[in-house]
C-alpha positions as CSV (number, residue, x, y, z in Angstrom):
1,X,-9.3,201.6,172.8
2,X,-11.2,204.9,173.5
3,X,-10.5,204.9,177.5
4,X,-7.4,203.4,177.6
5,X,-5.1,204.5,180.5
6,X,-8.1,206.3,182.0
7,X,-10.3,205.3,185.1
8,X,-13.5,205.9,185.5
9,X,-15.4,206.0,188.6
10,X,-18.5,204.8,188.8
11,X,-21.1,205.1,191.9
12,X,-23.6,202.4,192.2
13,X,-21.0,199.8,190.6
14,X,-22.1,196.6,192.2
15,X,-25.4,195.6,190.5
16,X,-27.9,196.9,187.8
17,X,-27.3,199.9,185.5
18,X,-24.3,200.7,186.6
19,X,-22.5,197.4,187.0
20,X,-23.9,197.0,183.1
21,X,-22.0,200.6,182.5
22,X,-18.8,199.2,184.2
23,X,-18.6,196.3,182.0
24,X,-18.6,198.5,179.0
25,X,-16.8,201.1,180.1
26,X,-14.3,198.3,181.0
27,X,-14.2,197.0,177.7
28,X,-13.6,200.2,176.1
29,X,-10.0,200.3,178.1
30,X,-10.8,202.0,181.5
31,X,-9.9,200.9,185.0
32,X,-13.1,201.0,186.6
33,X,-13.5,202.1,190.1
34,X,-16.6,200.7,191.6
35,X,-18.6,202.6,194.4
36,X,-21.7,200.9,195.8
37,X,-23.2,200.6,199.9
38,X,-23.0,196.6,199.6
39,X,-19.7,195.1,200.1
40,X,-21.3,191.8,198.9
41,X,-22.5,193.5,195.8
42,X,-19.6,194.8,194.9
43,X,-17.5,191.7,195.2
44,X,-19.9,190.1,192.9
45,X,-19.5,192.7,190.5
46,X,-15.4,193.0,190.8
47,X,-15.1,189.3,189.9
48,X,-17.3,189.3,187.0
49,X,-15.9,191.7,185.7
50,X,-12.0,190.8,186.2
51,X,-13.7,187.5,184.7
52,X,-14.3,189.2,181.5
53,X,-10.6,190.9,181.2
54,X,-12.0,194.2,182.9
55,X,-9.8,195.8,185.2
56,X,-11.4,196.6,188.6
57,X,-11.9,197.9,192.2
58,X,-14.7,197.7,194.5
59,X,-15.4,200.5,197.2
60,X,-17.4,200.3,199.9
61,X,-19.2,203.6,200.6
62,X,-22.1,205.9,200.7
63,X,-22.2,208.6,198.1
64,X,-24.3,210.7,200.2
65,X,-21.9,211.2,202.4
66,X,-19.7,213.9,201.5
67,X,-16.8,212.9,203.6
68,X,-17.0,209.4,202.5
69,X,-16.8,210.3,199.0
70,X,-13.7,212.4,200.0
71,X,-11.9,209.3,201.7
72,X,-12.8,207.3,198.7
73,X,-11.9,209.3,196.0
74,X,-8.3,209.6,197.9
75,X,-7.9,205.9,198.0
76,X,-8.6,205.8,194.0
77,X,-5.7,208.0,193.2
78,X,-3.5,206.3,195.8
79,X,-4.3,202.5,194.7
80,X,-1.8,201.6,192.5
81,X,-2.4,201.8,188.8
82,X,-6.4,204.0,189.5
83,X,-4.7,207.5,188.5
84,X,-7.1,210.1,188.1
């Protein structure tokens, strides 16, 4: 698998083009770190994917916000088994 052991991080996770680029990210090996503005969105998009074997994480936040990103990208790196 071309990603395996890596994650990527992808903003915009929870619906659309980038929950699409997720999934096959996903299936190429990667832990996938979802960022999106809708909690709701990105539990959808979590589930589905663990559904289909994809390792996932949903994060809630605004990637306009510079500090938030910050925050975020910390909590990636310390969550268990989302090295960077």
């Amino acid at each position: 698998m071309q990603l395996a052991d890596k994650t990527v991080v992808i903003s915009g996770g929870g619906r659309g083009i980038g929950r699409a680029i997720a999934e096959r990210r996903g299936r190429e090996g990667a832990r996938v770190a979802l960022l999106d503005v809708s909690a709701a969105d990105l539990e959808a998009a979590r589930s589905g994917l663990e559904a289909v074997g994809v390792a996932a994480r949903g994060y809630e936040v605004n990637v306009a916000v510079e500090e938030q990103v910050v925050k975020t990208m910390d909590r990636i790196v310390s969550d268990g088994g989302f090295r960077l």
